[in-house]
C-alpha positions as CSV (number, residue, x, y, z in Angstrom):
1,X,-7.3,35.3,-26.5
2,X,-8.0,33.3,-23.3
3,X,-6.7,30.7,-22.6
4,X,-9.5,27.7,-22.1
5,X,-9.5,26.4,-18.3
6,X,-11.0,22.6,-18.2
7,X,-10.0,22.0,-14.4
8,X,-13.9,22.9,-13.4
9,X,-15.9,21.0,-15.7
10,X,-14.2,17.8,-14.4
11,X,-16.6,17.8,-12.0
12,X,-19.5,18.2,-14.0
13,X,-19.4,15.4,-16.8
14,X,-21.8,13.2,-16.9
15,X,-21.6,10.8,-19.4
16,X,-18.5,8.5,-20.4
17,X,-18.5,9.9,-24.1
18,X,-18.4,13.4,-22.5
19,X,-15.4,12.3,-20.4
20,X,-13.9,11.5,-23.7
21,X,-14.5,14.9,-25.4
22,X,-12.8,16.6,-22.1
23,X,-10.2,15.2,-22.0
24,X,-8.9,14.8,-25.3
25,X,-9.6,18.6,-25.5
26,X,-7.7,19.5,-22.3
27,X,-4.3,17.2,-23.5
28,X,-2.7,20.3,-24.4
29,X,-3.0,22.6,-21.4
30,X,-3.7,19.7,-18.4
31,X,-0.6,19.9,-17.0
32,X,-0.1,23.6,-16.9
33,X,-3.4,23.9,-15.2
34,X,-2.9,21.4,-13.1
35,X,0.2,22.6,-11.9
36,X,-1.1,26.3,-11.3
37,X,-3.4,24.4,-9.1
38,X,-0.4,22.8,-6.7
39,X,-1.7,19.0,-7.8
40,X,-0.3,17.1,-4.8
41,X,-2.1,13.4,-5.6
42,X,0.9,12.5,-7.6
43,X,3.8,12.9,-5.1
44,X,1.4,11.7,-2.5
45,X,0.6,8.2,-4.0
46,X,4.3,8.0,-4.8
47,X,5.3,8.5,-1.6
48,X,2.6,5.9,-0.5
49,X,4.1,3.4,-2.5
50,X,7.5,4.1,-1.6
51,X,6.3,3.0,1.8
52,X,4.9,-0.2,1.5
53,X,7.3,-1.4,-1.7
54,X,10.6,-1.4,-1.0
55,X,11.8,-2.8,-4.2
56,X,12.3,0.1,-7.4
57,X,12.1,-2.2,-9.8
58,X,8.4,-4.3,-9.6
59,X,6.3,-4.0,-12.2
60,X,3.6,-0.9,-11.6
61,X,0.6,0.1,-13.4
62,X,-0.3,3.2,-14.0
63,X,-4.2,3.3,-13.9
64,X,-5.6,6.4,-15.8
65,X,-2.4,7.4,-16.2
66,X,-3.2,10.6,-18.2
67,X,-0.3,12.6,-19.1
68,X,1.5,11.1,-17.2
69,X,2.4,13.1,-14.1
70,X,2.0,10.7,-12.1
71,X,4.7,8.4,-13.9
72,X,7.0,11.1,-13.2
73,X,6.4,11.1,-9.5
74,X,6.8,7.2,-9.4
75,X,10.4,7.4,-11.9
76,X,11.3,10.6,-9.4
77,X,10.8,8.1,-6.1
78,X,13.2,5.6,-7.8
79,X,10.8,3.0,-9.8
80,X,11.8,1.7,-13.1
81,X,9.5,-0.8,-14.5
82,X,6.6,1.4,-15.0
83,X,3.2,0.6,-17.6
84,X,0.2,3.1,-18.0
85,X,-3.4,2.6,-19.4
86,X,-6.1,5.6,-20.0
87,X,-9.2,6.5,-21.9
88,X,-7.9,8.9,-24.2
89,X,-5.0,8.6,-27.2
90,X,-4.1,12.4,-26.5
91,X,-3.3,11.6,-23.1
92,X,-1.3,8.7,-23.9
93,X,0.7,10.6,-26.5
94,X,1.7,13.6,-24.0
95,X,2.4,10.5,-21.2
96,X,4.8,8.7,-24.0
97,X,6.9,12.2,-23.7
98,X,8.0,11.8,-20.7
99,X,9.9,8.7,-21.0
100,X,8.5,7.7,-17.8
101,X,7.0,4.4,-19.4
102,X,8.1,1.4,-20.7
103,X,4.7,1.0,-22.2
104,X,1.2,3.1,-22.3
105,X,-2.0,1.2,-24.3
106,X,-5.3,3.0,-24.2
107,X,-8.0,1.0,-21.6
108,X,-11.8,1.8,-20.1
109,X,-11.2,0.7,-16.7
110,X,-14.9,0.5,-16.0
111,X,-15.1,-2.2,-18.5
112,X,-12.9,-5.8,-18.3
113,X,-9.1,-4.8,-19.3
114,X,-7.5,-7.1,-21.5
115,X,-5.1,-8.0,-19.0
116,X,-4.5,-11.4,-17.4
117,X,-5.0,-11.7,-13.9
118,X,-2.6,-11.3,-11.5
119,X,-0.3,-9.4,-13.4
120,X,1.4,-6.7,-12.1
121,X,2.8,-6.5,-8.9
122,X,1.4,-3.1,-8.1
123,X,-1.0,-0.6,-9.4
124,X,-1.7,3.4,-8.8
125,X,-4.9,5.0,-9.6
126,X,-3.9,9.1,-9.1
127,X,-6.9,11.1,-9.4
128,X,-9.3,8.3,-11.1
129,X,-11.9,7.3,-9.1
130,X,-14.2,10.4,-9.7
131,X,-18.2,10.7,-11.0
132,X,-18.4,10.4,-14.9
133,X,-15.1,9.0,-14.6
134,X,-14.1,5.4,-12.8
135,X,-16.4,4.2,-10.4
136,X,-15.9,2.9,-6.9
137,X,-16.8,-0.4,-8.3
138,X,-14.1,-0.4,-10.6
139,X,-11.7,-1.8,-7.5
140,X,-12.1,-5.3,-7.9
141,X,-11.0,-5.3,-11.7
142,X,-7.9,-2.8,-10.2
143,X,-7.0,-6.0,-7.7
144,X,-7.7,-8.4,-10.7
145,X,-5.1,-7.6,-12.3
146,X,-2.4,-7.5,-9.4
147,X,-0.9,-10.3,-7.4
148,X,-1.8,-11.4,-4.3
149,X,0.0,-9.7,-1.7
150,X,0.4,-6.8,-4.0
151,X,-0.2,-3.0,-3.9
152,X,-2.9,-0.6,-5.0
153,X,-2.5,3.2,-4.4
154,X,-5.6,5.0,-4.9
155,X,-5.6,9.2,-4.9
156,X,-9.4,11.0,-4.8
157,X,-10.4,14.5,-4.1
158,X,-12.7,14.7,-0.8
159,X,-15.7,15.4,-2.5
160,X,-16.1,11.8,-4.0
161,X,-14.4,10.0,-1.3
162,X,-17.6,11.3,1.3
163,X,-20.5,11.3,-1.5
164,X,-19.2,7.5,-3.3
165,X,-18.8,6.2,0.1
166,X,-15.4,5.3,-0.7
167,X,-14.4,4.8,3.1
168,X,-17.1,2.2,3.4
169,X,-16.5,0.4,0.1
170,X,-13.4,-0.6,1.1
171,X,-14.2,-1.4,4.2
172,X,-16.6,-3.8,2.5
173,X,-13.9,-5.0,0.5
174,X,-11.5,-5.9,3.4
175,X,-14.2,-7.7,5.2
176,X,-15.0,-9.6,2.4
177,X,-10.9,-10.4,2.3
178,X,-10.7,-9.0,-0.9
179,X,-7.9,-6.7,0.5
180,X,-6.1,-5.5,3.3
181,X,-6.1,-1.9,4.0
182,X,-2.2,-0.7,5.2
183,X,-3.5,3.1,5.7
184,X,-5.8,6.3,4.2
185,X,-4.6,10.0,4.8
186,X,-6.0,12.7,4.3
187,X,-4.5,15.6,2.6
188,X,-3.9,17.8,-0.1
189,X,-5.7,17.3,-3.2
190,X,-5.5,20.4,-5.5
191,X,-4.3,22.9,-2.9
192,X,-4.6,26.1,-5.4
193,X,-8.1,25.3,-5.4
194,X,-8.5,24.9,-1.6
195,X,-9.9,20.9,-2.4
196,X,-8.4,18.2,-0.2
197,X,-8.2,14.5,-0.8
198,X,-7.3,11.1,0.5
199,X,-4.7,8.4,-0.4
200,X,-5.5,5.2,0.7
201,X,-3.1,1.9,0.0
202,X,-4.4,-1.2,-0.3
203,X,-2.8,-4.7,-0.3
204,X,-4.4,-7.4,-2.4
205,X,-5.2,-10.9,-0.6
């Protein structure tokens, strides 16, 4: 029998319900795929935030935090306080495995997170911020939730960053003082499928 590959129709959902459906279908096999694919997003934004937060041990949110590779890359660059939020309970239950987390609850970040504001002192979104999946738009309820003067990591594929306008929305967002942007690189994305991507890190004002 062979074995089911989801990585393509990522790009093709349409609908949030679909989303759902994928992903909670793809929990078994997502990170096998994903790592036959070389996913770099991960170690990227981890790196990012290694960068511009010094201190291990400030409280980061993990945005869409899936099955949690992404925790990994931020326990493997030294952080220790780490919380993740996605859209689907089979996600979350893979991400609890990895012990990367001190805790995971299921969220819709295109809709108002029951979080108060100003929470968290960071926040990664690794791979989020795609068509179908969180919208662009979704940024201001990501900065809601962190402190002033605190960090948001954001990892797309190239595709989306172009055809969302992602460049120019934060632009937007910076001249409205809504945020300050430290830097955006361009990189790997999912190398084994010759897709690049951009990090970009973002301070909160």
């Amino acid at each position: 029998m062979v074995e089911k590959k989801f990585l393509s129709q990522s790009y093709t959902l349409e609908t949030p319900d679909d989303t759902l459906a994928h992903y909670q279908e793809w929990a078994e096999t997502y990170d096998q795929e994903l790592t036959e694919n070389n996913y770099a997003q991960p170690q990227r934004c981890a790196e990012a935030l290694t960068t511009y937060a010094p201190e291990k041990n400030i409280r980061v949110l993990d945005i869409g935090c899936g099955t949690g590779l992404s925790g990994l890359a931020l326990q493997e660059h030294g952080f220790t306080n780490i919380e993740g939020c996605d859209f689907s309970p089979l996600m979350l239950k893979k991400a609890e495995e990895t012990n990367a987390y001190q805790r995971l609850f299921q969220a819709d970040i295109n809709d108002k997170l029951e979080i108060e504001t100003e929470t968290y002192d960071a926040a990664v979104a690794v791979g989020v911020l795609s068509f179908a999946h969180v919208r662009t738009e979704a940024l201001r309820e990501m900065l809601r939730i962190i402190k002033i003067g605190g960090l948001l990591v954001i990892g797309l594929n190239e595709k989306y960053w172009v055809e969302d306008q992602v460049d120019e929305k934060l632009k937007k967002l910076s001249q409205e003082r809504e945020l300050e942007i430290l830097s955006q690189e361009y990189g790997d994305h999912l190398p084994g499928t010759g897709l690049g991507g951009w990090v970009a890190t973002l301070k909160k004002r």
